[in-house]
Structure formats: C-alpha cells, structure tokens
C-alpha positions as CSV (number, residue, x, y, z in Angstrom):
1,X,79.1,78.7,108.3
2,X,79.3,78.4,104.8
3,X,82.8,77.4,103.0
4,X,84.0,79.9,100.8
5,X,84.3,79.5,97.1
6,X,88.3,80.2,97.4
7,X,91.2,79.7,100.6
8,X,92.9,83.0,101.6
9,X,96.5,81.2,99.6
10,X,94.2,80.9,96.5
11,X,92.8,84.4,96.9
12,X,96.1,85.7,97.0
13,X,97.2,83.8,93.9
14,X,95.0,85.0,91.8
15,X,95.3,88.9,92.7
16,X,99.2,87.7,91.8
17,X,97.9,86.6,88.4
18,X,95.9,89.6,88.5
19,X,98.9,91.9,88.8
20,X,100.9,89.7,86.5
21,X,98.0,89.9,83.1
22,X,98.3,93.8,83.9
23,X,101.2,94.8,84.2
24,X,101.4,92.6,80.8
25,X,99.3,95.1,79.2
26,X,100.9,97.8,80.7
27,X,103.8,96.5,78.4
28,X,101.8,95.6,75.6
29,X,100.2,99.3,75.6
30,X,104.1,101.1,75.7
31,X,105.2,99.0,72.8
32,X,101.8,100.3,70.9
33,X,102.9,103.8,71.9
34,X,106.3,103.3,70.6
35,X,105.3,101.3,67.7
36,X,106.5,103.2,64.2
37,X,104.5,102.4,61.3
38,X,107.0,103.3,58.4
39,X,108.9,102.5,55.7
40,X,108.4,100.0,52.5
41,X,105.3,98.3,51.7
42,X,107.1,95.1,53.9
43,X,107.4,96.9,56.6
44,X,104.2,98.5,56.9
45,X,102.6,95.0,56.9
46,X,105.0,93.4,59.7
47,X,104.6,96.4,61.6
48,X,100.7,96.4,61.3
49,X,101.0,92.6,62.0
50,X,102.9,93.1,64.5
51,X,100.1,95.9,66.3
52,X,97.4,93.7,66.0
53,X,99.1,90.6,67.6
54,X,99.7,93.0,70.7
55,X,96.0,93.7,70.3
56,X,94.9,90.4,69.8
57,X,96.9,89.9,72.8
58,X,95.1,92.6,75.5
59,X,91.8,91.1,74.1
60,X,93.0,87.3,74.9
61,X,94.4,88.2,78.4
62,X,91.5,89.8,79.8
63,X,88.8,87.7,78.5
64,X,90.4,84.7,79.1
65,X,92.7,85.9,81.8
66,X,91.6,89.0,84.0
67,X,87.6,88.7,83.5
68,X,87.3,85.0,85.0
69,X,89.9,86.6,88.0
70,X,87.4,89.0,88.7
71,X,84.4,86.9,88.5
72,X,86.1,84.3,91.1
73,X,87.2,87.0,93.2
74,X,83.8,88.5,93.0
75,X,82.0,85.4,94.2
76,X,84.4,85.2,97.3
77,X,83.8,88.7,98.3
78,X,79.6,88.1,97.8
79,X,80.6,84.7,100.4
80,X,82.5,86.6,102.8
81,X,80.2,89.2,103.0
82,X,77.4,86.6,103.1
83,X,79.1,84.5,106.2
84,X,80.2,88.0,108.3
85,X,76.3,89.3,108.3
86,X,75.3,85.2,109.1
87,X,77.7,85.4,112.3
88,X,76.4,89.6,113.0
89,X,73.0,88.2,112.7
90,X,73.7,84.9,114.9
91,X,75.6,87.5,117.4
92,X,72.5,89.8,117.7
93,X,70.0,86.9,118.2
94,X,72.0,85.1,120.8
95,X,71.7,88.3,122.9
C-alpha cells in the first residue's frame, strides 16, 4: 500500500489550523462591518489604514495560510482514495 502524504494526528492539525485562519476572518470581516469611516482628515486616513490592514490580512491568511491547507489536504484525500480502490481491486482479484 502506498504511504500517505499526511498521518491521521497531522490531518487533524491542519483542519485545526483550518478552523483557526477562519474563524480569523470571520473576525476580521465583523470589524470591516463595524468599521466607521468618519471624522477629520486624520481619522479618515487611520481608519482607511486601518481597513486595508484587515484586508491585507484575509489576502495573507488564505494564500499563505488556508490555500496550501487545502492543497495538502487535497493530496491526502486523492491518496486515500487511491489506496481504498488498490485494496477493492486486490479484494476482487483474490476472489
């Protein structure tokens, strides 16, 4: 049988992670929501500095964090897949 690209602890780790980066921009997306962009000139500017850090910070976390989850998590699903039709079709051949 082929060895799977990840262990089951691993797996579970990074669906963790997963959960973690989301509900991240779960929190991110309500402080957009409640984010007021008034007042003086300064203000304005911190406050649209302040949206596009939060931004910045959604892009970061799922290119850097979420996508590469996905793409491991992927690959272990294609594996597992992979090995259960190897033993089917070793199953139905020894019959």
């Amino acid at each position: 049988m082929d060895k799977l690209p990840l262990t089951p602890d691993e797996v579970e780790e990074r669906a963790r992670r997963y959960q973690e980066l989301l509900a991240r921009e779960r929190e991110l997306h309500e402080n957009l929501i409640a984010l007021k962009i008034s007042g003086d000139r300064a203000q304005v500017r911190e406050k649209l500095r302040q949206h596009d850090a939060m931004l910045a910070e959604i892009r970061k976390n799922r290119m850097e964090g979420m996508l590469p989850i996905i793409v491991e998590l992927q690959a272990y699903v294609r594996a597992a897949r992979a090995a259960r039709a190897g033993r089917e079709k070793e199953g139905r051949a020894s019959r």
